[in-house]
C-alpha positions as CSV (number, residue, x, y, z in Angstrom):
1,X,0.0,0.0,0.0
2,X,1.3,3.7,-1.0
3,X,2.3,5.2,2.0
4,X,0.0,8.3,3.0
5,X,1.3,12.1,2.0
6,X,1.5,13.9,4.5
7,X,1.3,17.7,3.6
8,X,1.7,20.5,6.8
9,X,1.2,24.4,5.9
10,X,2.1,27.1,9.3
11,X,1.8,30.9,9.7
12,X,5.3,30.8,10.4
13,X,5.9,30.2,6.8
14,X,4.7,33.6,5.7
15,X,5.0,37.7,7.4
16,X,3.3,38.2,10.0
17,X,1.1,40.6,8.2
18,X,0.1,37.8,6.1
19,X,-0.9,35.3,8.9
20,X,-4.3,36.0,9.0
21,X,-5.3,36.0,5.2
22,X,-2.9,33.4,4.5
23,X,-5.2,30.7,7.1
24,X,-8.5,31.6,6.3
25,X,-8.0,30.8,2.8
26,X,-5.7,27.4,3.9
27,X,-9.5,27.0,6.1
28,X,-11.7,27.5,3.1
29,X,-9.6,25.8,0.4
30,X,-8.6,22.2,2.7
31,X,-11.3,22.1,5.2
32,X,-14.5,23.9,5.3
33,X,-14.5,24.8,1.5
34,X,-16.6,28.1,1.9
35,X,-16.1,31.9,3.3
36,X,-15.2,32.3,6.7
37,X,-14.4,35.4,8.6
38,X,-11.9,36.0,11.6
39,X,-11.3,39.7,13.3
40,X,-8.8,41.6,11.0
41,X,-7.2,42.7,14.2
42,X,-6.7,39.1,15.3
43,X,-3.2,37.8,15.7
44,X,-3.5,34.8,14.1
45,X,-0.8,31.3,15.0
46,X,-1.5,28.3,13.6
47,X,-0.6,25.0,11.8
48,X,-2.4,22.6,9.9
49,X,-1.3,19.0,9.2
50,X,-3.6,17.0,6.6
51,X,-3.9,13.1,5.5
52,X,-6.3,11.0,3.0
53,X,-6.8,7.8,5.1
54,X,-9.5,6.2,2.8
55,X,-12.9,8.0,2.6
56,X,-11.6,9.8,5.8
57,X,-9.7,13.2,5.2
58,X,-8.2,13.8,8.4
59,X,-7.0,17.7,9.7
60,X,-4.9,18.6,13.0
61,X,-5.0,21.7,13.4
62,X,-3.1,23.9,16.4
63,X,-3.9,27.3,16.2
64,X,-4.6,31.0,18.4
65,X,-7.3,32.2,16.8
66,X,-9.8,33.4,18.8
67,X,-13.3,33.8,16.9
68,X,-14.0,31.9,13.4
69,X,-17.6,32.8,11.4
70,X,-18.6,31.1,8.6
71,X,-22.4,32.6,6.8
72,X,-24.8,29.7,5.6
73,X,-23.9,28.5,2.2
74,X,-25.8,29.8,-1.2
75,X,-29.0,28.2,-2.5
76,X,-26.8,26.8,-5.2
77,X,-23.7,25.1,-2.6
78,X,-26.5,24.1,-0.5
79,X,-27.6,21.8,-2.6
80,X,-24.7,20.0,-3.2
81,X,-23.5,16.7,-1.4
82,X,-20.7,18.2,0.8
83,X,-18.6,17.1,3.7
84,X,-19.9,16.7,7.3
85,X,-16.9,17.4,9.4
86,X,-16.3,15.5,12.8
87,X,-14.7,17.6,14.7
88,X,-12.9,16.8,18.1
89,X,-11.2,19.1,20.6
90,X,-8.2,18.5,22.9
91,X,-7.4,21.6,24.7
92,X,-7.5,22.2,28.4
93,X,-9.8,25.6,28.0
94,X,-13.7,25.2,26.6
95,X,-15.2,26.5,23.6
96,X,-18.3,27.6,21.9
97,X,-20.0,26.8,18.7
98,X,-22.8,28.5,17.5
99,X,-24.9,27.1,14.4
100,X,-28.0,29.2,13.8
101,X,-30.5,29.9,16.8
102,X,-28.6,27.4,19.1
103,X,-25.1,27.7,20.5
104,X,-23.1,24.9,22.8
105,X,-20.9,25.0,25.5
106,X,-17.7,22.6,24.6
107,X,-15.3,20.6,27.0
108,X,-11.7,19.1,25.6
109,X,-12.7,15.7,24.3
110,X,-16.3,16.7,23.2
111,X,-17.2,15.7,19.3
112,X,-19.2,18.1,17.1
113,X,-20.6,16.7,14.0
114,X,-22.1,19.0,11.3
115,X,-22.6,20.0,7.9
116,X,-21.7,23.4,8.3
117,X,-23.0,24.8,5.0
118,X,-25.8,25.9,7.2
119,X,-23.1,28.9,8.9
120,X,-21.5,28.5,12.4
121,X,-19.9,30.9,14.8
122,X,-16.7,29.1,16.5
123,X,-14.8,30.8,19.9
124,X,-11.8,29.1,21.4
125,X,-10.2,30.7,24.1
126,X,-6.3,30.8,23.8
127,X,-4.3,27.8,22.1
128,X,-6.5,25.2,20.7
129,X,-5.9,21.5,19.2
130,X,-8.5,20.4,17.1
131,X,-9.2,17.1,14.6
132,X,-11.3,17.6,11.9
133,X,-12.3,14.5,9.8
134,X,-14.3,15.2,6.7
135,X,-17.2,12.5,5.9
136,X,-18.7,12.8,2.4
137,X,-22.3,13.3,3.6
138,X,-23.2,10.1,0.7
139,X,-21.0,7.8,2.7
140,X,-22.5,9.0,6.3
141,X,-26.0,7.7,5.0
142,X,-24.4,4.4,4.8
143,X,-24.2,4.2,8.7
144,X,-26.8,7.1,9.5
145,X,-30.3,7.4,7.4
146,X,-32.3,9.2,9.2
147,X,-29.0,11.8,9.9
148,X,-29.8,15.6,9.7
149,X,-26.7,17.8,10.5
150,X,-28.4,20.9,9.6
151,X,-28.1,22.0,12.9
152,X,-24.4,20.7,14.9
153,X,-24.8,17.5,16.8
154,X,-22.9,17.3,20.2
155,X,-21.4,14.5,21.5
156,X,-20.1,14.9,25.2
157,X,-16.5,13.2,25.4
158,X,-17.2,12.3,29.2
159,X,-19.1,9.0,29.0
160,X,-20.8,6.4,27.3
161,X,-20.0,6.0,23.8
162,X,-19.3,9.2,23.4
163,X,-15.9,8.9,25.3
164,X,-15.3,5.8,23.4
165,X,-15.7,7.6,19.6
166,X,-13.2,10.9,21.3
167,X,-11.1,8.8,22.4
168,X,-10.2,6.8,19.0
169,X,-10.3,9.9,17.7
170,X,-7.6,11.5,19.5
171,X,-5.5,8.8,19.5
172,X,-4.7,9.3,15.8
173,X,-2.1,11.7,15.4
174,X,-0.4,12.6,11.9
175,X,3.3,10.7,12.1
176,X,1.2,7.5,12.9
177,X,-1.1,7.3,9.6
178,X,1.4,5.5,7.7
179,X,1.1,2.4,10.3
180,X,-2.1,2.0,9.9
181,X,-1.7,0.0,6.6
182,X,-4.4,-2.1,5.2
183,X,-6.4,-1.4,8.6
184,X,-7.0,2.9,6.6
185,X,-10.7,1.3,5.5
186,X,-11.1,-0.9,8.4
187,X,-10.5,2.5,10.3
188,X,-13.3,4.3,8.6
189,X,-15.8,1.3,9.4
190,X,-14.7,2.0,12.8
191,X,-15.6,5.3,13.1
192,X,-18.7,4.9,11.2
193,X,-20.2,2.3,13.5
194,X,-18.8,4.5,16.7
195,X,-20.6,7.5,15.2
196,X,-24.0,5.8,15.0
197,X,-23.7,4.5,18.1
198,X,-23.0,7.4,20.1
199,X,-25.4,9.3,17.8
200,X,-28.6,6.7,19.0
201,X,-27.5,7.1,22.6
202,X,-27.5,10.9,22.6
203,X,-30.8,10.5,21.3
204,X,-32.1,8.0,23.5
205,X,-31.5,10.6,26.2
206,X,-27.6,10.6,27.2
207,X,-25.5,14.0,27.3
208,X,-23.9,16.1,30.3
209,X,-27.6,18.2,30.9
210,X,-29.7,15.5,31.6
211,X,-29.2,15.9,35.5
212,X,-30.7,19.3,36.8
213,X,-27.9,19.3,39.1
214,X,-25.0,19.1,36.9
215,X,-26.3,21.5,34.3
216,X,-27.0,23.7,37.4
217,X,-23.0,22.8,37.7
218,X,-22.3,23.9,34.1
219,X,-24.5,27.2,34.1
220,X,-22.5,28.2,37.4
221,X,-19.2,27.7,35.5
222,X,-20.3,29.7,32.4
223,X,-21.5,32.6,34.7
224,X,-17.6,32.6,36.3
225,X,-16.5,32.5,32.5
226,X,-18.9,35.5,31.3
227,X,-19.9,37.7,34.6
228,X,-17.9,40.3,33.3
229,X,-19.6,41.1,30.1
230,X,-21.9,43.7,30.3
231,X,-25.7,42.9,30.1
232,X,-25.0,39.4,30.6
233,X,-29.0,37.4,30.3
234,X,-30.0,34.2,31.2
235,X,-30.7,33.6,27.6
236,X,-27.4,34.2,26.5
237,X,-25.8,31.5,29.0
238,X,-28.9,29.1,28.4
239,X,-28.7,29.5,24.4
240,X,-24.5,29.1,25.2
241,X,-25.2,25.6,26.8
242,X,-27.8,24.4,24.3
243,X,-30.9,24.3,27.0
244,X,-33.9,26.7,26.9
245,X,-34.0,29.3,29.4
246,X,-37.0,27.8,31.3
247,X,-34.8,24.6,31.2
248,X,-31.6,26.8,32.7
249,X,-34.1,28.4,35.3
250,X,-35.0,25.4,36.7
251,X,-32.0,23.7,37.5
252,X,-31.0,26.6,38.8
253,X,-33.5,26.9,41.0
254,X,-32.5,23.3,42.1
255,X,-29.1,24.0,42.7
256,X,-30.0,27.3,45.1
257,X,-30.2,31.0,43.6
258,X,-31.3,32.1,40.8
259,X,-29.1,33.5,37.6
260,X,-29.6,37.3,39.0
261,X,-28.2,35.8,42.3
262,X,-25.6,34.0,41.1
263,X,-24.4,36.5,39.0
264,X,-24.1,39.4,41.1
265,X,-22.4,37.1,43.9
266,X,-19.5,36.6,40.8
267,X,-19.4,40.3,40.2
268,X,-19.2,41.2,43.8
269,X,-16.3,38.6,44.6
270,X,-14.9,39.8,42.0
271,X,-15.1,43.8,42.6
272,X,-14.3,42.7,46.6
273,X,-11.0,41.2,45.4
274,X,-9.6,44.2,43.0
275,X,-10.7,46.3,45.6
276,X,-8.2,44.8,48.5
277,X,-5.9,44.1,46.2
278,X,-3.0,46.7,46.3
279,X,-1.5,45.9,42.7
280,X,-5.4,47.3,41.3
281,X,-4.3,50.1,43.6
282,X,-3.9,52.9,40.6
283,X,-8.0,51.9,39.4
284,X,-10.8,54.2,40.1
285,X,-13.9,52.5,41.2
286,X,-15.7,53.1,38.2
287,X,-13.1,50.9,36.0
288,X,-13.1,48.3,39.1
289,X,-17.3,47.9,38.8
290,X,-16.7,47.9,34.4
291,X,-13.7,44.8,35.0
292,X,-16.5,42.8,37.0
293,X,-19.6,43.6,34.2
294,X,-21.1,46.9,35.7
295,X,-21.3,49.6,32.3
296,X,-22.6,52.6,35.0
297,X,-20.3,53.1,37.9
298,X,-23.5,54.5,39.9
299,X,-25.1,51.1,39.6
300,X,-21.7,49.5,40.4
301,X,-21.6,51.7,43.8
302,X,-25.3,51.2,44.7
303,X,-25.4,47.1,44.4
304,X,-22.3,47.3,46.2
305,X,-23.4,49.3,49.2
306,X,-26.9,47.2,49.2
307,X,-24.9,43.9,49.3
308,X,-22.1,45.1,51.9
309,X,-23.5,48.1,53.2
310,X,-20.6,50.1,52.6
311,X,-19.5,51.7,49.4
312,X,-16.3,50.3,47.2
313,X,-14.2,53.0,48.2
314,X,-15.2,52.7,52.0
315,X,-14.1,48.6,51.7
316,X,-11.0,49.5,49.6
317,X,-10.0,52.6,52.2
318,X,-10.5,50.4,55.2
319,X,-8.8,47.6,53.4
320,X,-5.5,49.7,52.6
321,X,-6.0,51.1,56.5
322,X,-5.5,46.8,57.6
323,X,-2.4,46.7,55.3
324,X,-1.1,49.6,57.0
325,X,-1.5,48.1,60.6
């Protein structure tokens, strides 16, 4: 059997004034095969390493690259029979995808697969590691039917067969293709019948947000990941982690607080440890309450005094007054 080519393209390779145009077209031309979109200010690292293995196209990517968009496909390329990309993360930060109405909330190890001709938003905070294999939507029907990836499928990485499908996925890494051999087809039946299976199982009811509790677990750790934004909603963090809000408010409720609670307790741990800290010494307490989400500084000042009775500067004052003594 021909050994596989191995073919590797890096930012590095080109000025960095170049960097950003140079992926997005390496994006469009070898995986996604559309327009995509990054933030011309961006500073863009990244390396992509790509193999045939079969009917499998397989794409590491490591990049810095913190927002990707791609618009829904014409009337005329959404007709055609193109790839649905299996996409697996292995990163230590999470990530967010966002394919039309609904978004997601992604942990390292978690599987997305979609036929993104339909448009999708992608964030990825700092460095990520990403496989992306490209199934010709034909061959998918072979093991799937009834499959509609209109809208991006999620498969949590943490359990069931779910973890079993992420973790043959990330055990292939580029310098090992060639040792595959005559097991390249085998390999695609593998993840094929892996794909259904972990497909029917989401279905049946499996995913990290059945239990109230530990979506109430989840919803707590994407308010410490966003309290800082301004006008931070419920409907933002529930559309975020793929739930509806009523669906978000009730496992909150569970859990103890509601999203108002829980997010002004962030903001106000947050405001009460800039504020004793003597390296935020130099910030006025109207940049303080716009670090931990509050636009107005008056609104900053009056939710502070309501929860501590005391206003920032008072705390910070009697705080600078206890490192003195």
């Amino acid at each position: 059997m021909c050994p596989v080519m191995l073919k590797r393209w890096s930012t590095s390779d080109v000025p960095p004034w170049m960097a950003r145009d140079y992926w997005l077209a390496l994006l469009r031309d070898r995986i996604f095969h559309a327009d995509l979109d990054v933030p011309r200010e961006a500073c863009v690292e990244a390396t992509l390493v790509q193999a045939s293995c079969g009917p499998l196209r397989m794409s590491w990517v490591d990049s810095r690259v913190p927002r990707i968009v791609m618009p829904a496909a014409s009337v005329e390329r959404a007709g055609t029979d193109s790839d649905v990309l299996l996409m697996v993360m292995d990163a230590p930060s999470d990530w967010t995808l966002r394919g039309g109405r609904e978004g997601f909330a992604l942990g390292p190890g978690d599987v997305v697969c979609a036929d993104f001709r339909a448009g999708f938003e992608m964030r990825r905070p700092g460095r990520a590691r990403t496989l992306s294999v490209s199934l010709s939507g034909s061959w998918l029907r072979t093991w799937l039917q009834e499959a509609d990836f209109a809208k991006p499928q999620v498969i949590r990485g943490d359990s069931g067969w779910g973890a079993v499908l992420s973790l043959a996925l990330r055990q292939f890494q580029p310098q090992e293709v060639n040792a595959l051999g005559s097991r390249r087809d085998a390999l695609a039946t593998q993840l094929g019948s892996l794909l259904a299976l972990a497909l029917g199982e989401r279905a049946a009811g499996g995913g990290r947000h059945a239990d109230p509790d530990n979506l109430a677990r989840i919803a707590q750790a994407c308010v410490q990941r966003h309290f800082a934004e301004f006008g931070l909603t419920a409907a933002e963090v529930a559309a975020e982690l793929g739930v509806s809000e009523r669906t978000l408010h009730r496992a909150l409720a569970r859990g103890g607080g509601s999203f108002g609670e829980r997010l002004q307790a962030q903001r106000m741990a947050a405001a009460r440890r800039l504020l004793g800290d003597r390296h935020f010494a130099a910030l006025t307490v109207a940049e303080i309450g716009r670090r931990v989400g509050y636009a107005d500084a008056s609104h900053f000042v009056r939710r502070f005094k309501s929860e501590h009775g005391q206003t920032p500067g008072a705390m910070r004052r009697r705080s600078s007054l206890g490192d003195a003594g």
